[in-house]
PyMOL CGO cylinders between C-alpha atoms (Angstrom):
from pymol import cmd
from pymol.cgo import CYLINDER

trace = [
    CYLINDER, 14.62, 3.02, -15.59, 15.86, 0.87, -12.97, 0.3, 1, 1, 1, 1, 1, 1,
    CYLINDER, 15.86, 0.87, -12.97, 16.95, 1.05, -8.94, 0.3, 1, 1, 1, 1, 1, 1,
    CYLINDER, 16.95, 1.05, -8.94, 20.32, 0.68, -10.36, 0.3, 1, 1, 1, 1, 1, 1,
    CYLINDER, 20.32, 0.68, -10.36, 20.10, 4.02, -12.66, 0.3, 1, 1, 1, 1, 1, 1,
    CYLINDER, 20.10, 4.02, -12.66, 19.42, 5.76, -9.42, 0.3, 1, 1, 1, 1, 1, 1,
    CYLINDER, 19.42, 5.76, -9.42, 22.10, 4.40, -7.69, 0.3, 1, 1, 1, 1, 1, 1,
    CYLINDER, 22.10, 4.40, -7.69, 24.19, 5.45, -10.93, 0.3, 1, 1, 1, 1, 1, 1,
    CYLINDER, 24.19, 5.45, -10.93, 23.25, 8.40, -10.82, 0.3, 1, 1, 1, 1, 1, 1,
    CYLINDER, 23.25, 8.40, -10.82, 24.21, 8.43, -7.32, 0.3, 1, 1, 1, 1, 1, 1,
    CYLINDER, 24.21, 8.43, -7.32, 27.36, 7.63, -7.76, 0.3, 1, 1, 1, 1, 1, 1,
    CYLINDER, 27.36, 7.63, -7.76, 28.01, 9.96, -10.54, 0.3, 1, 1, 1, 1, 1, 1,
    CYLINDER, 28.01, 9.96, -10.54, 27.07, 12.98, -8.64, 0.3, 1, 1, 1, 1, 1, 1,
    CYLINDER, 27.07, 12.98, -8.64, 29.09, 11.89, -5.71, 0.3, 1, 1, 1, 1, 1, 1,
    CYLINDER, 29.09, 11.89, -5.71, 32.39, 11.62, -8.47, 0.3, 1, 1, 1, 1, 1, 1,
    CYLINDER, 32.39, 11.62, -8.47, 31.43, 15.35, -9.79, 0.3, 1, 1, 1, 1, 1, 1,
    CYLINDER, 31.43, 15.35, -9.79, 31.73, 16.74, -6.35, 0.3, 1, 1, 1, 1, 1, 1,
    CYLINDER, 31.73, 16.74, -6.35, 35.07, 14.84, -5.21, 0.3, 1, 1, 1, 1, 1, 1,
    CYLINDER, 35.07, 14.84, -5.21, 36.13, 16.64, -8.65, 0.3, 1, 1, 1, 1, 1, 1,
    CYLINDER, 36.13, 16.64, -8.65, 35.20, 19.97, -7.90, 0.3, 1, 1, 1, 1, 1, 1,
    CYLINDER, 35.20, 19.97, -7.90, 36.15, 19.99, -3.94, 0.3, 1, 1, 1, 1, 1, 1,
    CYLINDER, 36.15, 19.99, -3.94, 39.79, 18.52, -5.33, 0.3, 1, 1, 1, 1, 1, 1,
    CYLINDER, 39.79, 18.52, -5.33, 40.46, 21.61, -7.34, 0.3, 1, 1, 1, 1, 1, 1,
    CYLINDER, 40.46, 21.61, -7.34, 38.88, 23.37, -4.73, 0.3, 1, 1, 1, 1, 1, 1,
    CYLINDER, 38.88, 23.37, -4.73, 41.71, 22.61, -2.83, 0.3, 1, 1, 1, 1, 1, 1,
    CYLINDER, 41.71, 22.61, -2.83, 44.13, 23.74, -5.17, 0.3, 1, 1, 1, 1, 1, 1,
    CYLINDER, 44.13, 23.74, -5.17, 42.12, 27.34, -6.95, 0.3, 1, 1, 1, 1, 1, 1,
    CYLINDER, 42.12, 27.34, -6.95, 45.30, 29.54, -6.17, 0.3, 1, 1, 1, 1, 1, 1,
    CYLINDER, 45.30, 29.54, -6.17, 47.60, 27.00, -7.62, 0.3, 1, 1, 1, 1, 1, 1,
    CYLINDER, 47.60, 27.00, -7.62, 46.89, 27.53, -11.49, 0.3, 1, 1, 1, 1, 1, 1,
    CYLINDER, 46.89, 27.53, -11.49, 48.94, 24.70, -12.62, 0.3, 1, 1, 1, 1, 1, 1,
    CYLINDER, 48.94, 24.70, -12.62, 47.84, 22.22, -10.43, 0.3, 1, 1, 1, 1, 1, 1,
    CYLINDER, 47.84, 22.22, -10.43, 44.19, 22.92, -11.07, 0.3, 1, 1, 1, 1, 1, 1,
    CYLINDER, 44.19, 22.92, -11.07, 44.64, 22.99, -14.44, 0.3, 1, 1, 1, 1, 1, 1,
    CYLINDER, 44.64, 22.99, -14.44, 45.79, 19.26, -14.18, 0.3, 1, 1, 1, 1, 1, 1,
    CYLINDER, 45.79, 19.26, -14.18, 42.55, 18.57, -12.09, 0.3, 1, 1, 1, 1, 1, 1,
    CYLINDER, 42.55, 18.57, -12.09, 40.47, 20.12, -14.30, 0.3, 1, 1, 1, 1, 1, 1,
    CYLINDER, 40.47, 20.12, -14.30, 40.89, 17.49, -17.20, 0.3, 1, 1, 1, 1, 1, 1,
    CYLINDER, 40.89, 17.49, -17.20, 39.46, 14.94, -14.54, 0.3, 1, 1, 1, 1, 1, 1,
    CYLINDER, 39.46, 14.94, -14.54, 36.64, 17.04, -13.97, 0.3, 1, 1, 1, 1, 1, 1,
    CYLINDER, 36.64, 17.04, -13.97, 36.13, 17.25, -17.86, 0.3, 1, 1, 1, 1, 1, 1,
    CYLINDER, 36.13, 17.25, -17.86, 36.01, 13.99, -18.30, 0.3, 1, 1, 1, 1, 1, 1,
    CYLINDER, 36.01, 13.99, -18.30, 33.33, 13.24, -15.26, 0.3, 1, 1, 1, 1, 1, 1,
    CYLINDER, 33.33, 13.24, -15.26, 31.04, 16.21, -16.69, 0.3, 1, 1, 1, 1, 1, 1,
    CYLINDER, 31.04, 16.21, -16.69, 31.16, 14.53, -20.27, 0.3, 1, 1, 1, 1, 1, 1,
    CYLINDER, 31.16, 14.53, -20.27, 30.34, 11.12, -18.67, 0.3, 1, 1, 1, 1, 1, 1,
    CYLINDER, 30.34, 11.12, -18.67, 27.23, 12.16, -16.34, 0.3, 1, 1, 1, 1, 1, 1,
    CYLINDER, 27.23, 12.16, -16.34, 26.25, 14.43, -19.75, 0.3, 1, 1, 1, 1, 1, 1,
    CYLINDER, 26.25, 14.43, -19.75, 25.53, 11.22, -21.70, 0.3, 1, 1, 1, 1, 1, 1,
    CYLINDER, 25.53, 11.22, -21.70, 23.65, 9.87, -19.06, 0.3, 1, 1, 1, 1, 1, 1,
    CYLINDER, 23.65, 9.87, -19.06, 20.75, 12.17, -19.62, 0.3, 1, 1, 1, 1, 1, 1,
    CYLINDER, 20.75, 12.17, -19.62, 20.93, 12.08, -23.31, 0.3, 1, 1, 1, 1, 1, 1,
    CYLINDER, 20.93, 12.08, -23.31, 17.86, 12.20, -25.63, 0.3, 1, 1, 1, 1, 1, 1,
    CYLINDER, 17.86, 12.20, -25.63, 17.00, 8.53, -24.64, 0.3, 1, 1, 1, 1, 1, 1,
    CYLINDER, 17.00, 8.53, -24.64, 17.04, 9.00, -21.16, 0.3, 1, 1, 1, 1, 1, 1,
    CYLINDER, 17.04, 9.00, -21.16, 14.83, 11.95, -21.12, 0.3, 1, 1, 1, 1, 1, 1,
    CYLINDER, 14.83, 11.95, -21.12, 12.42, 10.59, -24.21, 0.3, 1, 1, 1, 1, 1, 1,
    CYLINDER, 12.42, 10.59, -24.21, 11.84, 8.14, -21.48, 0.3, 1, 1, 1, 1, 1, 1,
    CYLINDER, 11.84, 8.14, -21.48, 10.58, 9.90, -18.68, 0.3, 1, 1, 1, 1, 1, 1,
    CYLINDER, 10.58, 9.90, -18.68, 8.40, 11.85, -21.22, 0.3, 1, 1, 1, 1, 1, 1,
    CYLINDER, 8.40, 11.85, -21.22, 7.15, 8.51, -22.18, 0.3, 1, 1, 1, 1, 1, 1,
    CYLINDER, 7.15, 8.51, -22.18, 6.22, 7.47, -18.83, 0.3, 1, 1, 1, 1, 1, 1,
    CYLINDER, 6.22, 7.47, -18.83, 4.89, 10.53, -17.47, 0.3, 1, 1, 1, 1, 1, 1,
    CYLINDER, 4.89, 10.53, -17.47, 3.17, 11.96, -20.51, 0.3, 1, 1, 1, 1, 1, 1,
    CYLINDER, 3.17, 11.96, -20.51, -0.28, 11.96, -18.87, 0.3, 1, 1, 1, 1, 1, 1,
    CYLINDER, -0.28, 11.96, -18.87, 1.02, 14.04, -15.68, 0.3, 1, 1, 1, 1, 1, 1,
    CYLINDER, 1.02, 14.04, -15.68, 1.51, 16.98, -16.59, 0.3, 1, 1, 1, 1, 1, 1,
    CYLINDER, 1.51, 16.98, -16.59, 3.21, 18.31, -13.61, 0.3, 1, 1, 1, 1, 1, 1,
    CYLINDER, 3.21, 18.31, -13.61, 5.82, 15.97, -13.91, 0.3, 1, 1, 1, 1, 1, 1,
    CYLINDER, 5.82, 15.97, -13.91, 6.02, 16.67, -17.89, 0.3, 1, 1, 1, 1, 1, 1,
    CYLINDER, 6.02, 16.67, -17.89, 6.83, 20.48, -16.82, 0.3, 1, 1, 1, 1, 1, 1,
    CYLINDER, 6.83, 20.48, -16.82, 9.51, 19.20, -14.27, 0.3, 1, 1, 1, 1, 1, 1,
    CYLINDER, 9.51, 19.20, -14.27, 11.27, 17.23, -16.85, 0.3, 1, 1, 1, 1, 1, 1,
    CYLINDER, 11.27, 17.23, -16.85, 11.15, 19.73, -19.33, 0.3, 1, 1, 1, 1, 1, 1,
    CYLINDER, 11.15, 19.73, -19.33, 12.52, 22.41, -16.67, 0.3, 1, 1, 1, 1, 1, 1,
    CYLINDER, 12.52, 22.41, -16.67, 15.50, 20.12, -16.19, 0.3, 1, 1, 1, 1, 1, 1,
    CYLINDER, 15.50, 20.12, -16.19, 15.65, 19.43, -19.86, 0.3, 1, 1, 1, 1, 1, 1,
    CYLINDER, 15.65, 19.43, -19.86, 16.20, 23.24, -20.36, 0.3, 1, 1, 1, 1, 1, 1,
    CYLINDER, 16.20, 23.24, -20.36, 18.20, 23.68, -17.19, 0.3, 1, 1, 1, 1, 1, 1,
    CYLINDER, 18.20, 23.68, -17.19, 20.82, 20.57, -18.18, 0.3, 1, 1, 1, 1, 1, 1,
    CYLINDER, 20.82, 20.57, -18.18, 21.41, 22.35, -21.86, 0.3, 1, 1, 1, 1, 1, 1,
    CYLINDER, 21.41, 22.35, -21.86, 22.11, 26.07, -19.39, 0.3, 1, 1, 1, 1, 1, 1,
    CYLINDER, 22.11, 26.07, -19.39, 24.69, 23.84, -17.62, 0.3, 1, 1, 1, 1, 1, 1,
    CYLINDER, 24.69, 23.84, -17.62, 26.10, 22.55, -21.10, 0.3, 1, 1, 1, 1, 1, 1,
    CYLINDER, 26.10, 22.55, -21.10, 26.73, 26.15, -21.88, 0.3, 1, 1, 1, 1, 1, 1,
    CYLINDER, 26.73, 26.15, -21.88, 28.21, 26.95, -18.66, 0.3, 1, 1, 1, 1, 1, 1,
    CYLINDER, 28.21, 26.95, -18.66, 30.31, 24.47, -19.62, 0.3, 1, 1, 1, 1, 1, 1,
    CYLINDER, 30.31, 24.47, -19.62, 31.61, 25.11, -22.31, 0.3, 1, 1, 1, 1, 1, 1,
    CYLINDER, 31.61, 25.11, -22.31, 32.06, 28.74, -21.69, 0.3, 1, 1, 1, 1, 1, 1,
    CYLINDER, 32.06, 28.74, -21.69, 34.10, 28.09, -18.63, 0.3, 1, 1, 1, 1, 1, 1,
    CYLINDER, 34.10, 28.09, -18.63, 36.02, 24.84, -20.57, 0.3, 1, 1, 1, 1, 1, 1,
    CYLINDER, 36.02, 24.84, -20.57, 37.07, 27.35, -23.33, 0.3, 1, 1, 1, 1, 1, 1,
    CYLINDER, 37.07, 27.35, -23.33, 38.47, 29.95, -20.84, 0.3, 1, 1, 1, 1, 1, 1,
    CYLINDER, 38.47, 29.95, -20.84, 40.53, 27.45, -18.96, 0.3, 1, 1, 1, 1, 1, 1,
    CYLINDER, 40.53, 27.45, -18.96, 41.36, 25.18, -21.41, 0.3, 1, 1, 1, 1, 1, 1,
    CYLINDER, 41.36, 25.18, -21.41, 45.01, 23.99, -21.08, 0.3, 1, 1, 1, 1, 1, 1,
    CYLINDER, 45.01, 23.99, -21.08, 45.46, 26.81, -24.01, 0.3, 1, 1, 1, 1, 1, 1,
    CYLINDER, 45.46, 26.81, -24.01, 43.81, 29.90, -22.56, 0.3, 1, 1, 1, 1, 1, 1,
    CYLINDER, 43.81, 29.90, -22.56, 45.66, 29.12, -19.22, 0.3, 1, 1, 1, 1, 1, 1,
    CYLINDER, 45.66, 29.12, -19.22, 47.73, 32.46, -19.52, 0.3, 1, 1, 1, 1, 1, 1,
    CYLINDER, 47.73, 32.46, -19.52, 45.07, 35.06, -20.60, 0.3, 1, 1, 1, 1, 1, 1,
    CYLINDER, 45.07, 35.06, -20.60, 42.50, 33.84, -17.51, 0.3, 1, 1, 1, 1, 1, 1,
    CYLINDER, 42.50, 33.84, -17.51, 44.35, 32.20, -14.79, 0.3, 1, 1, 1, 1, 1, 1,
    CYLINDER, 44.35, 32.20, -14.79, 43.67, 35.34, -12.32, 0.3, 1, 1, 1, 1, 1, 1,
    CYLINDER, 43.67, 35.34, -12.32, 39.89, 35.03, -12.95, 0.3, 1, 1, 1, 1, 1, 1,
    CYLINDER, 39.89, 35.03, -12.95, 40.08, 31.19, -12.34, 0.3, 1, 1, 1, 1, 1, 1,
    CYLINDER, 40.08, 31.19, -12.34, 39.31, 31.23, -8.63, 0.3, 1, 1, 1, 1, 1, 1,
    CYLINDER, 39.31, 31.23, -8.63, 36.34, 32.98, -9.45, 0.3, 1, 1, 1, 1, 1, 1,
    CYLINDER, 36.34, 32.98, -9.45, 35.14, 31.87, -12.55, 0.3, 1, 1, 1, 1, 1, 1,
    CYLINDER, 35.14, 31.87, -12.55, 35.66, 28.07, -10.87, 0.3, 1, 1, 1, 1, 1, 1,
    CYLINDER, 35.66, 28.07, -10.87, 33.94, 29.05, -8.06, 0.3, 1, 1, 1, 1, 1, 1,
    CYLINDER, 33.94, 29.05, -8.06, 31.08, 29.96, -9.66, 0.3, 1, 1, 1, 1, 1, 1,
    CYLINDER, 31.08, 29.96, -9.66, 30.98, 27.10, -12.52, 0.3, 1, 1, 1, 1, 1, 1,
    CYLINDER, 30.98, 27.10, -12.52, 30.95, 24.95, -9.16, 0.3, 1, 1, 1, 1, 1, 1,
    CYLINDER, 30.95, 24.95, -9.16, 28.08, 26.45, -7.85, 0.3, 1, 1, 1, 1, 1, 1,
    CYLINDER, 28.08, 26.45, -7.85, 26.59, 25.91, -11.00, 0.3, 1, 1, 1, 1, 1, 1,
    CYLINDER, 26.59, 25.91, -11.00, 26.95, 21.96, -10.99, 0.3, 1, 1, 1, 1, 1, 1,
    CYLINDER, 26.95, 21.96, -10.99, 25.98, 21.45, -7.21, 0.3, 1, 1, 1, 1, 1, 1,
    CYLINDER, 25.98, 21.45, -7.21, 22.90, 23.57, -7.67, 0.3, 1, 1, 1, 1, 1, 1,
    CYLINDER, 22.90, 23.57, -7.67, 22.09, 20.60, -10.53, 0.3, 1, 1, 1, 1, 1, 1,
    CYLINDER, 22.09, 20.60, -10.53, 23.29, 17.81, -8.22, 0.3, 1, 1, 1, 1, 1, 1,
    CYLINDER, 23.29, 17.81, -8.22, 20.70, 19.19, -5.58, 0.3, 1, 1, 1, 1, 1, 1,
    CYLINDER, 20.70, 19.19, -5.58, 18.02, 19.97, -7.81, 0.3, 1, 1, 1, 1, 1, 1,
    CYLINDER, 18.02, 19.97, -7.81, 18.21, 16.35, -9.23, 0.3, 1, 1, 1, 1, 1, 1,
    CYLINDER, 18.21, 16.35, -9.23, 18.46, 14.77, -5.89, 0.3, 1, 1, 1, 1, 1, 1,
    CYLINDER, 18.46, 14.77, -5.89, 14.95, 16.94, -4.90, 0.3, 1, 1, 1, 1, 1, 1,
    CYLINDER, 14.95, 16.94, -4.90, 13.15, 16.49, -8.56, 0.3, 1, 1, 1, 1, 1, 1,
    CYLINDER, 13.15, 16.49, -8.56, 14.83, 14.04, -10.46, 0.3, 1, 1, 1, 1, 1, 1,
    CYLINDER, 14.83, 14.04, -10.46, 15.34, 10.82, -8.39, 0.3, 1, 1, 1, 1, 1, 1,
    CYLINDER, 15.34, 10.82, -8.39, 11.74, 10.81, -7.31, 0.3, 1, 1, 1, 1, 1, 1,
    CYLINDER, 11.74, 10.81, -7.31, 10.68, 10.84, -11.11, 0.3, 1, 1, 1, 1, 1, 1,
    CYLINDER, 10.68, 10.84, -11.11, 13.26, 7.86, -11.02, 0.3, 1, 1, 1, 1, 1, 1,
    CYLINDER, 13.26, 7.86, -11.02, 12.10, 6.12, -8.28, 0.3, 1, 1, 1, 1, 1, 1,
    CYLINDER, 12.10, 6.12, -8.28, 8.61, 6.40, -9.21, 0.3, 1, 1, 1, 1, 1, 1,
    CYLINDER, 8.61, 6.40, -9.21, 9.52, 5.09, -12.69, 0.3, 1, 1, 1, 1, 1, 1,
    CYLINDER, 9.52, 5.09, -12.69, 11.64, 2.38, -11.27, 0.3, 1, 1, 1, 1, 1, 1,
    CYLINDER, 11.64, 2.38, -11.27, 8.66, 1.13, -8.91, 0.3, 1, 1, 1, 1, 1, 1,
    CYLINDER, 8.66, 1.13, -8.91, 6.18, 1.18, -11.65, 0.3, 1, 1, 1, 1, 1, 1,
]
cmd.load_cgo(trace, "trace")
């Protein structure tokens, strides 16, 4: 892990949240946050593969003898596949094809999806990009 996965990462959470607060904007108006929504689908899958099995496998390596940080990692190892689900289940009920049967629960349900994925943007900014940085330094 490098500075510059950091600063990826970085950059990838600040894309997820331009996402979200752009259909934020627009929660009332179905079919216009339908149209959003692919974009946010398509940021989610991105920043998904970059903490695949590799990435993790990695930080195990490097921090297999600290056993704190071993905990951490598998905490947001467990917490990333929650968010997966989350995903999914909301993805399904506001897919393009369900748009009929759940657009009055949208506001809601997106609301609380969102607040899903900024919860994991903080907690990687608090316990992730330390584990990074520390990794990065050496």
């Amino acid at each position: 892990m490098s500075v510059d996965s950091l600063h990826q990462f970085s950059l990838a959470h600040g894309s997820l949240l331009e996402a979200l607060d752009r259909i934020q904007s627009v929660t009332r108006s179905h079919g216009e946050a339908q149209i959003r929504l692919r974009e946010l689908e398509k940021r989610l899958f991105l920043f998904f593969g970059k903490e695949d099995k590799d990435f993790f496998d990695a930080l195990y390596a490097f921090y297999q003898e600290d056993r704190p940080s071993t905990r951490m990692i598998d905490f947001l190892v467990h917490d990333l596949k929650d968010l997966k689900i989350q995903f999914l289940t909301f993805f399904e009920q506001h897919a393009l094809e369900a748009t009929a049967l759940h657009a009055r629960s949208f506001p809601k349900d997106f609301a609380v999806f969102a607040d899903q994925v900024v919860g994991r943007i903080k907690m990687e900014q608090e316990y992730l990009f330390p584990l990074l940085q520390k990794m990065a330094s050496g």
